[in-house]
GUKOL-285618 format. One record per residue (C-alpha): residue number from 1; chain; y negated, z negated, x negated. Coordinates in steps of 0.25 Angstrom, whole numbers, plus 5000, padded with zeros to 4 digits. Each point is the difference from the previous one (the first is absolute). Example, Ala and Ser with C-alpha at 12.3 -4.5 7.8 and 13.67 -1.06 7.14 Angstrom:
BEGIN
REC vexse vomar    v    w    u
REC     1     A 5018 4969 4951
REC     2     A 4986 5002 4994
//
This chain:
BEGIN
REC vexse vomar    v    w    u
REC     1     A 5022 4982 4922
REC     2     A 5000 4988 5011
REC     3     A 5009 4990 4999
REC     4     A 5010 4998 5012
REC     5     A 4998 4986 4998
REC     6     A 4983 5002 5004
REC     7     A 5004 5010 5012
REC     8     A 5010 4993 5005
REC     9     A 4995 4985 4998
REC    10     A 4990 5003 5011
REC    11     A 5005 5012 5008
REC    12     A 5004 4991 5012
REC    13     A 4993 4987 4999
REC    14     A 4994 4998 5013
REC    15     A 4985 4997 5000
REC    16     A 4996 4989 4996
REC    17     A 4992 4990 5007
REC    18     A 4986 5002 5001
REC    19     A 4987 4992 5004
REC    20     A 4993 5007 5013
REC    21     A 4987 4996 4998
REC    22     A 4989 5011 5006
REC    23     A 5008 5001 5012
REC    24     A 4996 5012 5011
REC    25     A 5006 4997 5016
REC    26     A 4998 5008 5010
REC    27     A 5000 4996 5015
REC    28     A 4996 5012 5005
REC    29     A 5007 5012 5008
REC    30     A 4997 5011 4989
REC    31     A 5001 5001 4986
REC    32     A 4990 4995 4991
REC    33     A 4995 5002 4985
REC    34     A 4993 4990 4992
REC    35     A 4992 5002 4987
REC    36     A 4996 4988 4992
REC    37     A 4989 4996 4989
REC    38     A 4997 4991 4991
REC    39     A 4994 4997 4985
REC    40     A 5010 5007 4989
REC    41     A 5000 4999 4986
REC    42     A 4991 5011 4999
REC    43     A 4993 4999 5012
REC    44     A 4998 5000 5016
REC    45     A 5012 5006 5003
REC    46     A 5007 5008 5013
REC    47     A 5013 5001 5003
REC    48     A 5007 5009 5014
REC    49     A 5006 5002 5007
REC    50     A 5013 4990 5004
REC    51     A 5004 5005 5015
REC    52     A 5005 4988 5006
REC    53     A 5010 5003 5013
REC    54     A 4997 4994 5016
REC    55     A 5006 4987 4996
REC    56     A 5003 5000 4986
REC    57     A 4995 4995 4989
REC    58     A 4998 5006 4986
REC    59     A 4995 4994 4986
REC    60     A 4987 5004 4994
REC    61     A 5000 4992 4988
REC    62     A 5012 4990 4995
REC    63     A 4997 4988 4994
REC    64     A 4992 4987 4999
REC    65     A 4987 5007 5001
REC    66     A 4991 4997 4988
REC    67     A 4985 5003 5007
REC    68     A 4993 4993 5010
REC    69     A 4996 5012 5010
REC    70     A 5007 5012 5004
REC    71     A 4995 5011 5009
REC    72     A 5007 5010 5010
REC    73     A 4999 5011 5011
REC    74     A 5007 5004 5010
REC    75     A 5002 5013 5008
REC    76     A 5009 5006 5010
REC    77     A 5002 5013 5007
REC    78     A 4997 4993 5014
REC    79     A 4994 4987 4998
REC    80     A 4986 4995 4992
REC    81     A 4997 4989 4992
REC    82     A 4987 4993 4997
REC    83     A 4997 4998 4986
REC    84     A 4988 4993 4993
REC    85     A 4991 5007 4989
REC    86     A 5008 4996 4987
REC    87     A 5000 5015 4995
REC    88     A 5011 5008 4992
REC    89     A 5005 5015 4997
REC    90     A 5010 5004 5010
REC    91     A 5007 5014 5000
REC    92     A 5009 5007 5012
REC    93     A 5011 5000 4989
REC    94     A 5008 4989 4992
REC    95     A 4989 4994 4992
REC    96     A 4999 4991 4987
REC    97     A 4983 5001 4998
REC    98     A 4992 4992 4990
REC    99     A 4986 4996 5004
REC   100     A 4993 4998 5012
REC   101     A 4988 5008 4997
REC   102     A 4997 5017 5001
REC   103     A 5013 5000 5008
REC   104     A 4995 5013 5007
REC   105     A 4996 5007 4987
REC   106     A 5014 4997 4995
REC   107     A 5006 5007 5012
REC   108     A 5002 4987 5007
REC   109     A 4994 4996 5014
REC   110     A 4993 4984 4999
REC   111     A 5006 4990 5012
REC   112     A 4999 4987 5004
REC   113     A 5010 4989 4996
REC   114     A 5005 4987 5007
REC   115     A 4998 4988 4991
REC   116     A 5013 4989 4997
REC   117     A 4995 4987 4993
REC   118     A 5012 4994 4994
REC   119     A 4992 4986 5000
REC   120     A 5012 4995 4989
REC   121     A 5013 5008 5009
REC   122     A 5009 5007 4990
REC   123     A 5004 5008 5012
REC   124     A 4994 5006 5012
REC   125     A 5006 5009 5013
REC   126     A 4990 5008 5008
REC   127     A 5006 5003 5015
REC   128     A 4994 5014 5003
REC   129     A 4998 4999 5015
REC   130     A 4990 5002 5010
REC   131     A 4989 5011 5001
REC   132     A 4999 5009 5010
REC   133     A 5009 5014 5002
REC   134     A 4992 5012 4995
REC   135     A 4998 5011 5008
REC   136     A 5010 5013 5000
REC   137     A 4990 5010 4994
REC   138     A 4996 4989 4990
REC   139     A 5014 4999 4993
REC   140     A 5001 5002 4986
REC   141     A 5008 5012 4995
REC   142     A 5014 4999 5000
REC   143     A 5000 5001 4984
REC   144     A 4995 4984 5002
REC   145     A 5017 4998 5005
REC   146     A 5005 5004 4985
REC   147     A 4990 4993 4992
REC   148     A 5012 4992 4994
REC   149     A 5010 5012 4999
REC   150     A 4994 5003 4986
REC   151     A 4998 4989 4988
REC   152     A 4986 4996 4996
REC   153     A 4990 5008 4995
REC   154     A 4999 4996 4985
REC   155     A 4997 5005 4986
REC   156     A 5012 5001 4992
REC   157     A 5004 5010 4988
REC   158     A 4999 5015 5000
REC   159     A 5016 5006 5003
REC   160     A 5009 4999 4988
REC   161     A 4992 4991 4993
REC   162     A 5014 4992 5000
REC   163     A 5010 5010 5000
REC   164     A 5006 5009 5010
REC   165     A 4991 5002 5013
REC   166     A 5010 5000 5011
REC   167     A 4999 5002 5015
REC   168     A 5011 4994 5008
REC   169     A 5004 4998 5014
REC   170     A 5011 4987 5002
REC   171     A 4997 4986 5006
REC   172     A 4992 4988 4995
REC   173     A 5011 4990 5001
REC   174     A 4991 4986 4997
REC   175     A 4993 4994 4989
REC   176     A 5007 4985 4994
REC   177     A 4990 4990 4993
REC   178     A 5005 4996 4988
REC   179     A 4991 4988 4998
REC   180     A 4991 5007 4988
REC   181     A 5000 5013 5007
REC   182     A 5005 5009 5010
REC   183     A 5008 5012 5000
REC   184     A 5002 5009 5012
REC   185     A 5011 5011 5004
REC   186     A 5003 5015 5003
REC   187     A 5013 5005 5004
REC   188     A 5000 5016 4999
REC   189     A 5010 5010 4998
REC   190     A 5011 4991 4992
REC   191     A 4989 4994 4992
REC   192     A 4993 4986 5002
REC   193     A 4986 4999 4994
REC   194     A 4992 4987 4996
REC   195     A 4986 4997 5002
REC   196     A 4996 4989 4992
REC   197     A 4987 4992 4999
REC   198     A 5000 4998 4984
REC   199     A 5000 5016 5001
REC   200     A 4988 5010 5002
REC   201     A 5001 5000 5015
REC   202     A 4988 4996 5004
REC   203     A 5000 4985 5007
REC   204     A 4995 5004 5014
REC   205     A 5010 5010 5001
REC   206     A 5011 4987 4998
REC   207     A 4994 4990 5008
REC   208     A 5000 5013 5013
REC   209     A 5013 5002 4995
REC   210     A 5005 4986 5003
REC   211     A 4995 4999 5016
REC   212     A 5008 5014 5002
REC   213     A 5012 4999 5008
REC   214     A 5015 5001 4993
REC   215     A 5006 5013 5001
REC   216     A 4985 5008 5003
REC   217     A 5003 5015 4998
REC   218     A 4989 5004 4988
REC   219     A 4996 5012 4993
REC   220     A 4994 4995 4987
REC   221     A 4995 5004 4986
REC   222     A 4999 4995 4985
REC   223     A 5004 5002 4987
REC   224     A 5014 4997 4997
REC   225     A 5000 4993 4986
REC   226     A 5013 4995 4997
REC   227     A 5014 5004 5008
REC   228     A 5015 4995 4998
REC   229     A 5012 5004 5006
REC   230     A 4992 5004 5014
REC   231     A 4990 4987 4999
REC   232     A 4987 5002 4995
REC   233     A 4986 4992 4998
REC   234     A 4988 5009 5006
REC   235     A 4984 4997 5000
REC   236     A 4998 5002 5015
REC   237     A 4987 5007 5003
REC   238     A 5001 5003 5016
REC   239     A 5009 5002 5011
REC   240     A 5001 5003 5016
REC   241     A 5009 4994 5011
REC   242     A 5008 5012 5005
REC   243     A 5009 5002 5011
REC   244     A 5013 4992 5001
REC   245     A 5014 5006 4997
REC   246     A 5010 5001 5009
REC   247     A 5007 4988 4993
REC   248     A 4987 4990 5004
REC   249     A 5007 4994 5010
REC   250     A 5013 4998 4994
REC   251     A 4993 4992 4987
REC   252     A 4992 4993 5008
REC   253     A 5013 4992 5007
REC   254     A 5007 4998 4988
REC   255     A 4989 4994 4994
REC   256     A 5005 4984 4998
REC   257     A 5012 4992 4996
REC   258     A 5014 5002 5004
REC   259     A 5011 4993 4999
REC   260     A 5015 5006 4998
REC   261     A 5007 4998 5014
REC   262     A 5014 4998 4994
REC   263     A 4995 4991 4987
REC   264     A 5005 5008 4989
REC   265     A 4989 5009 4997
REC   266     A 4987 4990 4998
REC   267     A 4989 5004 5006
REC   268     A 4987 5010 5001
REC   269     A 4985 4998 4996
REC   270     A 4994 5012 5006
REC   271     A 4983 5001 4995
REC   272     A 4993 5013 5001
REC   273     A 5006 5012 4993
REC   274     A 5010 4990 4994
REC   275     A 5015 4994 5003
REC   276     A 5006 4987 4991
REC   277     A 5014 4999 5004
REC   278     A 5003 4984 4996
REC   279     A 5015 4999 4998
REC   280     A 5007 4986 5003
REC   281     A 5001 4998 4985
REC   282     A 4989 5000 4996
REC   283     A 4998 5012 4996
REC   284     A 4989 5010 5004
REC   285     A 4996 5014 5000
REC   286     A 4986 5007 5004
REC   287     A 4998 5013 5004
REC   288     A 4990 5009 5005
REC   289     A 5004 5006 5013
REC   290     A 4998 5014 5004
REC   291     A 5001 5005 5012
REC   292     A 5008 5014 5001
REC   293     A 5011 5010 5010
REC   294     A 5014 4996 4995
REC   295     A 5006 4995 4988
REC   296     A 5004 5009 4989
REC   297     A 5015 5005 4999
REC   298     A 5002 4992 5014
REC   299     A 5001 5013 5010
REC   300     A 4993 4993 5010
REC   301     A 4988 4998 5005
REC   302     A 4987 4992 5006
REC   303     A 4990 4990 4996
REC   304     A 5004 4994 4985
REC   305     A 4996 4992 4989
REC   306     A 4999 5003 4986
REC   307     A 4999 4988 4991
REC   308     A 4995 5000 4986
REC   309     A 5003 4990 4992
REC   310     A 4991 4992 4992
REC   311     A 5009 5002 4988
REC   312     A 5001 5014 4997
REC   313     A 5014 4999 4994
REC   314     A 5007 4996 5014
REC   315     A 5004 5011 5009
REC   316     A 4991 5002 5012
REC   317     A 5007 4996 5013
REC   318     A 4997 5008 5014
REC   319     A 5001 4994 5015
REC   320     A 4999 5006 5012
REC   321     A 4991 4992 5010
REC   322     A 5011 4998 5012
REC   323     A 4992 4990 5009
REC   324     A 4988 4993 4998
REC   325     A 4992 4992 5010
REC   326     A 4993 4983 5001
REC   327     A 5013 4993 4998
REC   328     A 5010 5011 4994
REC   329     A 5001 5010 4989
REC   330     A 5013 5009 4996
REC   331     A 5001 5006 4987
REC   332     A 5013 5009 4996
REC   333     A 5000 4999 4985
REC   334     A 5006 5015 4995
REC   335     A 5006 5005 4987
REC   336     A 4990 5009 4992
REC   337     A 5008 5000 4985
REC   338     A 5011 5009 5006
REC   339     A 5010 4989 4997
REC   340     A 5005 5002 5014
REC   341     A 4999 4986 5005
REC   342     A 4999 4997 5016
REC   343     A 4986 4998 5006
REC   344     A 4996 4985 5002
REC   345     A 4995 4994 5013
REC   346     A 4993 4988 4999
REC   347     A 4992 4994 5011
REC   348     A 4987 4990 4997
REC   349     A 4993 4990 5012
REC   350     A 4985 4996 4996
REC   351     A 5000 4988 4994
REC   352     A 4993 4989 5009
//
C-alpha cells in the first residue's frame, strides 16, 4: 500500500527551481530541434531531439555542467545549419546513442556536430539563428514536426516486470522537485499517478517529462506497482502527446491563485491537474481536479469539477465551472451527500 502521506506530501508542490544550464534559443521564424553530445560515463554519448519554438528557449541539460566541451547540431524543416566535423550517431527518431563509432552499422546515420568550449563557464546558451531558408522540395518530412510528441527512445524493463502493465489515456499534470528527487504527475479517469525518479522509470524520460507543459493531454504506459484509494506509483516506460479535450481551455485559465472576492473563503492555488483551497484559518485542503458534464444528484448541467481529496476519508466536493477568464473565476459549490443543502456561489479575483 502507499501512504497518503508520500502521495499527497508531493502531489501539488510546484516545480522546484532548477539550474538552466545547456540552454537552446531560437531566433528563427520556424521550429528547430537540437541534439547534443558529449563524453558519458560510458562513453561518447548523443542525445536528440529537444524541438525548441520560434523564440523560445528549451533546456537541454540542467545544471552546473561538470565537462569542459559539449557538442550540438541543429536542423530545421526550412533553414540549414553549418556544422563542423565533431562526428556522432543521430537517428530521425528520439535518440539516447552511446558511441560515436559504426554508427551506420548500428542503424544510425554519422553527422557533424558544433563544438561549445566551456573555458571554465558552468553554464552556456546557444542562440540558433541565421542559416539560410531551405528550399520547399528540400523540406524534411512532416514526421520531423512531432519528434517531441513521444518520450525518448530508452532501454527500460520488459512489460510487468514491476506489476501490472497499463495503457492509460489522462493528462500529464507537472513534475515537482523535491530536492533529492523528482516526482511527476497523471491525472486519468478519477485516478492520479506518480512518477518518481527513485523508481524504475528510466531518468531521460523524467528529465523530458519536466520541460512538458501543465496539463498536456498523454496516452502513456507502464507497470502499476503500488495503488491506493485511486492513487498509484507506476514505472513509466512511454507515452505520446494526444489531442486536447474539450476542457483544455477551461484548465488552462484557472491555472494560478485566487483569492475569495468576499473574504470568508481563503483563497485558490490552481497548478496543473490539481486545486488547494487555502481557508482563512489556516487550514488547507488539496485536491485533484477532474474535469467532467454536471455534478452528481445536482439536475443540472455544463462544465464541472470533481475534486478529490487528498485524504480519502473526506467527502469529494463537486463545482460547476460558471465563469472563468484573466481576472475572474466563479465557482457554484453543489451538494453531492444528499443532505439537500443549497448550492454555494463563490466568486475568486486572481491574486496580483
Amino acid at each position: 500500500m502507499i501512504a497518503r502521506t508520500f502521495l499527497f506530501a508531493i502531489l501539488v508542490s510546484a516545480p522546484g527551481a532548477a539550474l538552466a544550464e545547456l540552454e537552446f534559443c531560437n531566433s528563427t521564424d520556424d521550429v528547430a530541434s537540437v541534439a547534443i553530445g558529449y563524453k558519458g560515463p560510458q562513453g561518447w554519448t548523443s542525445e536528440g531531439w529537444w524541438n525548441v519554438d520560434p523564440g523560445d528557449c528549451t533546456v537541454a541539460i540542467r545544471g552546473d555542467l561538470p565537462l569542459t566541451h559539449y557538442y550540438y547540431r541543429v536542423v530545421s524543416p526550412s533553414w540549414t545549419f553549418d556544422h563542423e566535423r565533431y562526428m556522432f550517431c543521430t537517428s530521425q527518431r528520439v535518440f539516447t546513442i552511446v558511441g560515436d563509432t559504426e554508427c551506420e552499422a548500428r542503424g544510425h546515420a554519422r553527422e557533424g556536430f558544433n563544438e561549445i568550449a566551456l573555458e571554465g563557464r558552468s553554464a552556456f546558451t546557444v542562440e540558433i539563428g541565421g542559416g539560410a531558408p531551405e528550399r520547399e522540395d528540400d523540406r524534411l518530412p512532416s514526421l520531423f514536426d512531432d519528434l517531441l510528441d513521444t518520450s525518448p527512445q530508452v532501454e527500460s524493463d520488459p512489460p510487468g516486470t514491476h506489476g501490472d502493465f497499463k495503457t492509460l489515456s489522462g493528462l500529464f499534470s507537472h513534475c515537482a522537485d523535491f530536492g533529492d528527487e523528482i516526482v511527476c504527475f497523471f491525472t486519468t479517469q478519477g485516478w492520479v499517478i506518480g512518477v518518481a525518479e527513485s523508481g524504475p522509470t528510466p531518468l531521460p524520460i523524467i528529465l523530458d517529462l519536466e520541460d512538458r507543459p501543465v496539463n498536456t493531454p498523454m496516452q502513456f504506459s507502464g507497470d502499476v506497482f503500488e495503488e491506493y484509494d485511486g492513487r498509484a506509483l507506476m514505472a513509466l516506460s512511454d507515452y505520446m502527446v494526444t489531442s486536447p479535450d474539450e476542457y483544455a481551455a477551461d484548465r488552462a485559465a484557472m491555472q494560478g491563485v485566487w483569492e475569495d472576492v468576499e473574504g470568508s473563503a481563503g483563497r485558490l492555488d490552481v497548478f496543473g491537474s490539481f486545486l488547494t483551497q487555502i481557508y482563512p484559518d489556516g487550514q488547507t485542503d488539496i485536491n485533484v481536479m477532474h474535469f467532467r458534464q454536471g455534478c452528481p444528484g445536482s439536475g443540472g448541467d455544463g462544465v464541472a469539477l470533481r475534486l478529490t481529496p487528498d485524504d480519502p476519508a473526506d467527502d469529494e466536493q463537486c463545482a460547476f465551472l460558471s465563469y472563468v477568464d484573466g481576472d475572474e473565476l466563479d465557482l457554484l459549490y453543489v451538494d453531492t451527500t444528499g443532505s439537500g443543502a443549497a448550492p454555494v456561489p463563490i466568486s475568486y479575483r486572481r491574486a496580483r
